[in-house]
C-alpha positions as CSV (number, residue, x, y, z in Angstrom):
1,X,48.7,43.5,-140.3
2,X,46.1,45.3,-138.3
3,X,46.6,48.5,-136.8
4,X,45.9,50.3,-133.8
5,X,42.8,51.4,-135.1
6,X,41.3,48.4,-136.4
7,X,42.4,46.4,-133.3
8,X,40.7,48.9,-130.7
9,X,37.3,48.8,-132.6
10,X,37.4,45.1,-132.7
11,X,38.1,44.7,-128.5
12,X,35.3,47.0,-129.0
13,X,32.7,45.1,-130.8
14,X,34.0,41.9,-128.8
15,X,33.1,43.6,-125.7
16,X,30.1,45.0,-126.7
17,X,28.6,41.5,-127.6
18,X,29.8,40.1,-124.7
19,X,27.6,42.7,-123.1
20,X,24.6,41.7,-125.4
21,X,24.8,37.9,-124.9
22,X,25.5,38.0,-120.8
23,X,22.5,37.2,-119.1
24,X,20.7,39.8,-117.2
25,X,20.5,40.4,-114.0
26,X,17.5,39.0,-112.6
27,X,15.1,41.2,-110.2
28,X,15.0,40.2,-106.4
29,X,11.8,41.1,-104.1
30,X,12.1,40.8,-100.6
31,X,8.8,41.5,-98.9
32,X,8.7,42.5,-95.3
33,X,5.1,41.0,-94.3
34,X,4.0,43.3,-91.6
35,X,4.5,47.0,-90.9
36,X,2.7,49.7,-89.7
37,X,2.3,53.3,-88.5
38,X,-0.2,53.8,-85.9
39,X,0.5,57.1,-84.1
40,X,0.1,58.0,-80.5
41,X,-4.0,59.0,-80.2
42,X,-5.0,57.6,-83.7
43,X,-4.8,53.5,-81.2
44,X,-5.1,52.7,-78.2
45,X,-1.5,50.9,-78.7
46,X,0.4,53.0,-80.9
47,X,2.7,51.0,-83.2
48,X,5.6,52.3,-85.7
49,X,8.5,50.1,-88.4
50,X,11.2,51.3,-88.3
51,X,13.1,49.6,-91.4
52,X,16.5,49.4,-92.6
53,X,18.2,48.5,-96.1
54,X,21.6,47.4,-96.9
55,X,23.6,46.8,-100.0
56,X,25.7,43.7,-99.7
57,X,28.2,44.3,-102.5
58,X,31.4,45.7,-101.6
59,X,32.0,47.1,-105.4
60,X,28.2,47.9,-106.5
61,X,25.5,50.5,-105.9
62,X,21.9,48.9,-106.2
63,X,18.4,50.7,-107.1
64,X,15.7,49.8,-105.2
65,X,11.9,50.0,-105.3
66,X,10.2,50.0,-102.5
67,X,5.8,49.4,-102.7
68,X,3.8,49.7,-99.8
69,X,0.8,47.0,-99.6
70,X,-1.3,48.5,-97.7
71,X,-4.5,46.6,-96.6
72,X,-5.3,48.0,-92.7
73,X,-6.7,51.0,-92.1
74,X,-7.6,54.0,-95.0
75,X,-4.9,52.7,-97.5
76,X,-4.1,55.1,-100.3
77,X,-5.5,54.6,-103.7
78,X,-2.4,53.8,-105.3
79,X,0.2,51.5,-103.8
80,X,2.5,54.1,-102.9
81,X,6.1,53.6,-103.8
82,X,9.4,55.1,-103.7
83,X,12.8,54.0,-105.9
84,X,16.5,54.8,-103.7
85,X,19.6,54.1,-104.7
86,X,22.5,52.3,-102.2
87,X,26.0,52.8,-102.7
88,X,28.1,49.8,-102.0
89,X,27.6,48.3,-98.2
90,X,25.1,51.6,-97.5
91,X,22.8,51.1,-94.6
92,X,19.7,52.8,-95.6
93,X,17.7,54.1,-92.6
94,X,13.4,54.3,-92.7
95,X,12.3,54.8,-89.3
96,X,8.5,54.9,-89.3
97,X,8.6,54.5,-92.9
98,X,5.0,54.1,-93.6
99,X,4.2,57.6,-92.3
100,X,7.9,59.0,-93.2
101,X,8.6,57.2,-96.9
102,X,4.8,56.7,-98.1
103,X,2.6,59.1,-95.9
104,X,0.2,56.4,-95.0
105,X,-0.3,56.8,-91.3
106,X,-2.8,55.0,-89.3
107,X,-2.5,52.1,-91.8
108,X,-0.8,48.5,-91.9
109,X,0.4,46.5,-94.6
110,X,3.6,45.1,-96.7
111,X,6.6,46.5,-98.3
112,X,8.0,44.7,-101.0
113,X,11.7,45.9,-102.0
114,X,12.6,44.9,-105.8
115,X,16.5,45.3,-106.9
116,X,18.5,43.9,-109.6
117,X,20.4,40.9,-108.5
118,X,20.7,39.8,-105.2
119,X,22.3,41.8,-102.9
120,X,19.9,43.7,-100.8
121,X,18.7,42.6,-97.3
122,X,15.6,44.2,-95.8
123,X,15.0,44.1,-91.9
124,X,12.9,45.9,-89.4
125,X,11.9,46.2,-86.0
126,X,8.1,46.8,-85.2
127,X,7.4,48.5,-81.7
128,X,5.3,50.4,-79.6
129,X,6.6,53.4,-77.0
130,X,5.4,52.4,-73.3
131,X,4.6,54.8,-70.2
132,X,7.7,54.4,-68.8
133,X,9.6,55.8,-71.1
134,X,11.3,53.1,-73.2
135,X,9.6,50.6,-75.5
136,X,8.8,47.2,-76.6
137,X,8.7,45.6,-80.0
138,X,9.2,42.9,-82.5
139,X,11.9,42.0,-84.8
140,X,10.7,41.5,-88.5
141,X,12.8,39.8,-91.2
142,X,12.2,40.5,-94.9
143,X,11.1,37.4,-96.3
144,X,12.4,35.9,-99.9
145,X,10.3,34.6,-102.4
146,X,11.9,31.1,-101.5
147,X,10.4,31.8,-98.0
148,X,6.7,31.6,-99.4
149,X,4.9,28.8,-99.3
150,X,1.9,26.7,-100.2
151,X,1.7,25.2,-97.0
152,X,3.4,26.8,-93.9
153,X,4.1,25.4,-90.1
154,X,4.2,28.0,-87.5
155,X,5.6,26.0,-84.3
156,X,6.3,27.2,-80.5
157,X,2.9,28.7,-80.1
158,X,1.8,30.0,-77.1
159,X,-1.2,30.9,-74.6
160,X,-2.6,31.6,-71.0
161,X,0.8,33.5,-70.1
162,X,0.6,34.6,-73.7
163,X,-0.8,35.0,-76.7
164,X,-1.1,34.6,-80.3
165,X,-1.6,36.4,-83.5
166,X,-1.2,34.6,-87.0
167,X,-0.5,37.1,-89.9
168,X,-0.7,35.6,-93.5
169,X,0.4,37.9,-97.0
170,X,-0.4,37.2,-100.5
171,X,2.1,38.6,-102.6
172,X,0.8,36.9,-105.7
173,X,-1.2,39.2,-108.6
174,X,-4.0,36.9,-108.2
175,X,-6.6,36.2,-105.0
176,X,-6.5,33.0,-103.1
177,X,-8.1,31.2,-99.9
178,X,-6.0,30.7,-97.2
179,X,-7.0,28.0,-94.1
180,X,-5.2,28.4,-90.9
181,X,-5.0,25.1,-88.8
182,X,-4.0,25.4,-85.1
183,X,-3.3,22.2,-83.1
184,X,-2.3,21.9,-79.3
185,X,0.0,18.4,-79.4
186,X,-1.9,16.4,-82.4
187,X,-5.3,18.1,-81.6
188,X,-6.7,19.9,-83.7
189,X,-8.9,22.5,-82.2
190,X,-10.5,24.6,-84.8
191,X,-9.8,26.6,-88.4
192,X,-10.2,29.4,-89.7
193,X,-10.3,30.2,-93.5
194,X,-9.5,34.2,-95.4
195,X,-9.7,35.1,-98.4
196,X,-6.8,37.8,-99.7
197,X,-7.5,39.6,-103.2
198,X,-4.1,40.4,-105.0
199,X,-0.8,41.8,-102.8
200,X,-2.9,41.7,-99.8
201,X,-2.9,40.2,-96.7
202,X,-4.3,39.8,-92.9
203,X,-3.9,39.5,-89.1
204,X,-5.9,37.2,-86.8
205,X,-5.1,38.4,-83.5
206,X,-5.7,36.1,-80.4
207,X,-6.1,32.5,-82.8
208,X,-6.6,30.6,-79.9
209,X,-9.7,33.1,-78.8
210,X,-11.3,32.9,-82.7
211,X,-11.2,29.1,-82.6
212,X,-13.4,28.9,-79.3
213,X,-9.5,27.9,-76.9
214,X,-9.6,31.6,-75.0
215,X,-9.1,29.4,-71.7
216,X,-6.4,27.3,-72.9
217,X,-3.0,27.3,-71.4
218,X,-0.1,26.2,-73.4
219,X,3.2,26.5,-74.9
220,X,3.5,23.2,-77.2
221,X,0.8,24.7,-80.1
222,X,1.3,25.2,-83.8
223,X,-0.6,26.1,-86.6
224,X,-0.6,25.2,-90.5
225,X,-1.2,28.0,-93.0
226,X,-1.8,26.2,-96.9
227,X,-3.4,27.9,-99.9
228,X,-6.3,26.3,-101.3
229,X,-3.7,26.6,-104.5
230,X,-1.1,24.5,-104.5
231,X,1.1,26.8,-107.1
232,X,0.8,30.0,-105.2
233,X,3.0,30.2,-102.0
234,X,1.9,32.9,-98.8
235,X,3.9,34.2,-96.2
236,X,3.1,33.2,-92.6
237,X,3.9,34.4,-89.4
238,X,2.9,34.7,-85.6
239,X,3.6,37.1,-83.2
240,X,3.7,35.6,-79.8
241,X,3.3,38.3,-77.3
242,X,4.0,37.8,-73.2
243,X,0.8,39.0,-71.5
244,X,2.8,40.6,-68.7
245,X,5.6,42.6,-70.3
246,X,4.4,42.8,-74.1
247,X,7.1,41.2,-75.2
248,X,6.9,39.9,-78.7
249,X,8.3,37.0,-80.6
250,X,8.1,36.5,-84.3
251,X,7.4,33.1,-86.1
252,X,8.3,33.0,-89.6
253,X,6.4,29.9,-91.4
254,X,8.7,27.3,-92.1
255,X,7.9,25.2,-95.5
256,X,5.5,22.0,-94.5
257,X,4.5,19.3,-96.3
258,X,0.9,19.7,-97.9
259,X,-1.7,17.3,-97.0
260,X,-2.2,13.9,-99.1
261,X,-5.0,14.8,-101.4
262,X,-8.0,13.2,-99.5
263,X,-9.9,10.2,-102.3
264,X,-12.9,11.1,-103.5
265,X,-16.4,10.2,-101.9
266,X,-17.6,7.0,-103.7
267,X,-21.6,5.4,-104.0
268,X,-22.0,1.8,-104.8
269,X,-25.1,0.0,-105.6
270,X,-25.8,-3.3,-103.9
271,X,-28.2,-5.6,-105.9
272,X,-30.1,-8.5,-103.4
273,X,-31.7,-11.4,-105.1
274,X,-32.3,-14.5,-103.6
275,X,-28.8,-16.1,-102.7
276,X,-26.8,-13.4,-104.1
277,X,-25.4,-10.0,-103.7
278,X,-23.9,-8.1,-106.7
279,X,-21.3,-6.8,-106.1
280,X,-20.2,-9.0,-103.2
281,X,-21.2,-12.6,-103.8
282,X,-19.1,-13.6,-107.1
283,X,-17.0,-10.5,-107.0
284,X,-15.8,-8.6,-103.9
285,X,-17.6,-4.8,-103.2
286,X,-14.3,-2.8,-103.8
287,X,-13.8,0.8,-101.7
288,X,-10.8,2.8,-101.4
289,X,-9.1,3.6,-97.6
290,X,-9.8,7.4,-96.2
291,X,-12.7,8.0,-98.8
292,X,-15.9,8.3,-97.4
293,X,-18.3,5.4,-98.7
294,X,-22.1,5.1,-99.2
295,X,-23.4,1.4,-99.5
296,X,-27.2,1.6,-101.0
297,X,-28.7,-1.7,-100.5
298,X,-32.0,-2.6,-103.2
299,X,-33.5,-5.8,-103.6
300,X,-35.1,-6.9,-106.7
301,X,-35.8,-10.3,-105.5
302,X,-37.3,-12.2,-102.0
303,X,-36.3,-10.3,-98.6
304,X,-33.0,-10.0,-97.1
305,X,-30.8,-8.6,-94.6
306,X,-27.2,-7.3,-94.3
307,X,-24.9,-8.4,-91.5
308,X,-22.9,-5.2,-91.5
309,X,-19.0,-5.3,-90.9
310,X,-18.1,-4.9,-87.6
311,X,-14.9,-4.4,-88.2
312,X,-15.5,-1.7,-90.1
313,X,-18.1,0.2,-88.3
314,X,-20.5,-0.5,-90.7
315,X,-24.0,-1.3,-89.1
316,X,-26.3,-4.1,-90.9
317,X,-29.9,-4.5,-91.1
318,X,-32.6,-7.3,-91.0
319,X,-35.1,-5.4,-93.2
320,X,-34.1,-5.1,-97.4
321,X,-36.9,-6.1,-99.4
322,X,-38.3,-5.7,-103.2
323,X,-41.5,-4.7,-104.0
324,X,-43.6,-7.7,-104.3
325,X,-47.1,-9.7,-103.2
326,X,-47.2,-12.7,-101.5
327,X,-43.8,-12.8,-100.1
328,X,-43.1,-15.4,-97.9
329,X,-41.1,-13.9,-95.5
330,X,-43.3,-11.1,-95.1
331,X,-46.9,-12.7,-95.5
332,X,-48.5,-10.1,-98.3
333,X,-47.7,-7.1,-100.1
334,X,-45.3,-4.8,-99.3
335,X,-43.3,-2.0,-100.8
336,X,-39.6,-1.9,-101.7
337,X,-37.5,-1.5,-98.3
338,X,-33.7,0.3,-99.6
339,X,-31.1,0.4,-96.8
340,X,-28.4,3.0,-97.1
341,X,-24.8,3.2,-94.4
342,X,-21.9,5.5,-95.3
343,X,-18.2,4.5,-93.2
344,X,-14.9,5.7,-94.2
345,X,-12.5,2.7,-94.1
346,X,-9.7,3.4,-92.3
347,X,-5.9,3.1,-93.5
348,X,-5.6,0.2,-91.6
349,X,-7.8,-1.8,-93.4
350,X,-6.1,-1.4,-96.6
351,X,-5.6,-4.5,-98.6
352,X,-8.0,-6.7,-96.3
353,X,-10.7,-8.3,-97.4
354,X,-14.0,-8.6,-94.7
355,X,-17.0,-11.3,-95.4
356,X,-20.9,-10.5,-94.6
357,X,-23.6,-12.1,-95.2
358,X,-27.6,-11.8,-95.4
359,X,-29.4,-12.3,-91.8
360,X,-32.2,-14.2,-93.4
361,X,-30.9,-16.8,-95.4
362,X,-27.4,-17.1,-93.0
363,X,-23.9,-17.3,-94.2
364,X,-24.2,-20.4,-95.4
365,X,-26.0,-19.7,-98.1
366,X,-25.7,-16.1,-98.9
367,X,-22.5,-14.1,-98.3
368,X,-20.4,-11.9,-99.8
369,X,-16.9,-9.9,-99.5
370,X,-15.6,-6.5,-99.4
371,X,-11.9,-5.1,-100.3
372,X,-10.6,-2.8,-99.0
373,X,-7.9,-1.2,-101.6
């Protein structure tokens, strides 16, 4: 029989490698994408976050790191940080924290907040004190990892009674090129493109004046943030800001589907002899929808023409010729004459076939097909 002894230190040793073969908790970053501390005479709009952290578990306390970004202004040479602890369903209060928690006023940035597990939640509000007294600001959310994406869609953008800015954070350890797309409806009307370096980031304030649409009135825009890698995910946002009260409203970028990889550009040869084309004549010319496509015409025999495809926006010619003496058609010697056209067939031309032919012997006796695939 066992005893007391031996019994204890076996619940012991049980319960000890239960301990060693649970998994472990997994860390949790949840990255507030803009904050700032811009103090009354250091702008000409000053601007403060005021941030607040909460512990979700009722039986818990949490440690958190917190890491300032920063990449406005005269950011410290570290990335300033600072590690708190929250007892169970504590409300931690940081108001003005990049001047307060990291002394870093008169700068901008991120915050990322790192905990074991999953139960912290990160919010702020970002604001600016006005004459009369009172003030006016922006709600910020911290952001998940889940919420950053390769390509984001920032919708209900605004301008003429408003405007726009368009904030995008790298919180990957490696640079990347970011393009911002804005569109009014399904217009586009312009891009721009930043590059971010490491855990850094940027605002374009006033999108619609950087893409040349200052005079535009509207409240139907939106805009598409994607990284020019498809495995590294940005935060987006906007801040839509009423031009008569300086009211702000805060866009987070909602996951959008990435672009269809656009075919590649393609160059095919076209040899003329007399009665033939090659490709085209025994075998169709074969191009690809959406990819941009360069025809280059060469005769090695007699002179010919090319129809062109109407259909197809492709122009023709009368004048393709090899280098030769006595040609008929041209009544001597003459050098080579090449033709080159570039189209891009559309998508709704896929799986046709179109016919052309040469404009100086006729259809009828030389001709030739394209597919479209």
């Amino acid at each position: 029989m066992q005893t007391n002894r031996e019994r204890k230190l076996r619940l012991f040793m049980a319960a000890a490698l239960a301990l060693l073969l649970a998994p472990p908790l997994l860390s949790d970053t949840v990255t507030l994408p803009a904050v700032t501390s811009l103090p009354v005479g250091a702008a000409a709009s000053p601007f403060f976050s005021d941030v607040r952290v909460f512990n979700t578990s009722y039986t818990s306390p949490v440690s958190v790191t917190a890491v300032y970004r920063c990449f406005l202004g005269t950011c410290p040479g570290a990335a300033p940080q600072v590690t708190f602890t929250l007892a169970p369903r504590e409300s931690r209060p940081f108001d003005d924290m990049i001047s307060s928690a990291f002394s870093a006023p008169s700068t901008a940035g991120a915050v990322e907040f790192t905990s074991s597990g999953s139960s912290v939640r990160v919010t702020s509000r970002l604001y600016s004190p006005v004459s009369s007294g009172g003030t006016n600001g922006m709600f910020v959310p911290g952001m998940n990892v889940s919420d950053a994406h390769p390509a984001s869609v920032l919708t209900e953008l605004s301008n003429g009674l408003f405007r726009t800015n368009i904030g995008v954070y790298n919180g990957n350890d490696s640079g990347v090129s970011a393009t911002i797309k804005l569109y009014n409806g399904t217009t586009l009307l312009g891009t721009q493109t930043v590059n971010l370096g490491p855990r850094s980031g940027t605002q374009l304030n006033r999108i619609f004046d950087m893409v040349g649409q200052a005079g535009m009135t509207t409240t139907n825009a939106f805009a598409v943030v994607a990284a020019d890698n498809p495995n590294l995910g940005l935060f987006a946002y906007a801040a839509v800001i009423d031009n008569v009260t300086s009211d702000s409203s805060f866009v987070s970028g909602a996951e959008d589907v990435p672009a269809p990889a656009q075919p590649s550009p393609q160059t095919i040869n076209v040899n003329l002899v007399n009665y033939s084309f090659t490709p085209g004549t025994s075998q169709p010319i074969q191009v690809t929808a959406g990819a941009s496509t360069t025809l280059f015409f060469e005769a090695t025999q007699g002179s010919h023409g090319f129809s062109g495809i109407s259909a197809l926006g492709v122009a023709g010619t009368t004048s393709i010729a090899a280098a030769t003496e006595g040609d008929p058609y041209y009544g001597g010697a003459h050098p080579a004459v090449t033709y080159t056209v570039t189209f891009t067939p559309p998508e709704s031309a896929r799986g046709q076939t179109f016919d052309f032919w040469c404009t100086v012997h006729h259809a009828t006796t030389m001709s030739g097909t394209l597919h479209v695939n």
